[in-house]
N, C-alpha and C positions, 0 to 999 in steps of 0.2 A: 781943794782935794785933788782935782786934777794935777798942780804943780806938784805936791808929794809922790803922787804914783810918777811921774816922770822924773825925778830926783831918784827915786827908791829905786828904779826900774835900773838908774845910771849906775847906782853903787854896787849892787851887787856882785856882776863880772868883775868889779877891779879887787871886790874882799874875795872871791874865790882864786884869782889869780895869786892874790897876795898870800890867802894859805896854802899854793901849791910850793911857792919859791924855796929851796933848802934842797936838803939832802934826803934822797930817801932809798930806801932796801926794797929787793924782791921779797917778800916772806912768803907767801903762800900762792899754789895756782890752781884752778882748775880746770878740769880736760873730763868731755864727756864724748864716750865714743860714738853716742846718737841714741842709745838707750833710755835715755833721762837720768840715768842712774852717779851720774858725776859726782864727785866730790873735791872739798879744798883740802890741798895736801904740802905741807910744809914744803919749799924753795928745794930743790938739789944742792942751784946753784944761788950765791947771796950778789947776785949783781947788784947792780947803784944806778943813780938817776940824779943830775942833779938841776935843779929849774933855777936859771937866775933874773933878777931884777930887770933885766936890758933885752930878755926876749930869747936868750940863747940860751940849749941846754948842752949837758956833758954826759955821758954815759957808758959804760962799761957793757951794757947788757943789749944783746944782738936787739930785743925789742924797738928801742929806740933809736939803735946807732946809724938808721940811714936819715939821720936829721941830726940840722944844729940848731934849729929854730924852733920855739914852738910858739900858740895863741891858743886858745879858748874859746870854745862859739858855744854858750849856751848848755848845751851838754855833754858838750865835745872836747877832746886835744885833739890839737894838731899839730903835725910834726912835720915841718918841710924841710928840705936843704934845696940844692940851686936845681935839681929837677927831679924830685922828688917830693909828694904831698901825700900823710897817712893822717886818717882819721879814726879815734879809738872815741869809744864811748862811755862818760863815766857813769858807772853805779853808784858811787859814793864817793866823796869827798868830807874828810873830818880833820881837826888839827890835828892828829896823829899817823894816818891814814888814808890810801885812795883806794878805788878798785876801778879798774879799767876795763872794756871788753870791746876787742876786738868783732869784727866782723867774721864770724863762724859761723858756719852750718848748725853745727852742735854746741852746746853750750861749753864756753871757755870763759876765763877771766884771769886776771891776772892783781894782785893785791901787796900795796908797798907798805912800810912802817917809815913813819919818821924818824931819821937821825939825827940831825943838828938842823939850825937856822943860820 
């Protein structure tokens, strides 16, 4: 029993990473001005994101673009370049789908669609 839970324990970070890698879109965000009253309201703008196999991402979208790198800790991305390290926190990750939130006072989040693999 033991050796299963420390097997199970190893796979799972690498299938979460594995359904981050691809291409994905802004779709939707949310921005609450500290009311509670926020809501998720379709992208302005359709920036991109894209996570690849070897640790390195690409991006169009100011979010991520002060990082080439990213990794995974448990509940977290992480986005570094050579001196720079940001941490977002995921709400949800699906094979279609993430939702990220940054560190805000008032509730924000930010929500991608999959494009291709």
């Amino acid at each position: 029993m033991l050796l299963f839970l420390i097997l199970t324990s190893c796979v799972a970070p690498n299938a979460t990473r594995k359904s981050l890698l691809g291409e994905w879109q802004l779709a939707e965000t949310l921005i609450d001005i500290g009311d509670g009253n926020g809501t998720w309201n379709e992208a302005a703008e359709k920036t991109s994101v894209s996570f690849f196999d070897d640790g390195k991402l690409w991006s169009d979208d100011p979010f991520f673009s002060m990082g080439t790198l990213f990794e995974l800790k448990k509940d977290s991305l992480i986005i570094k370049s050579s001196d720079t390290t940001m941490r977002y926190f995921f709400q949800k990750i699906a094979a279609d789908s993430f939702v990220i939130r940054p560190n805000c006072v008032e509730a924000c989040g930010y929500k991608y669609g999959k494009l291709k693999d």
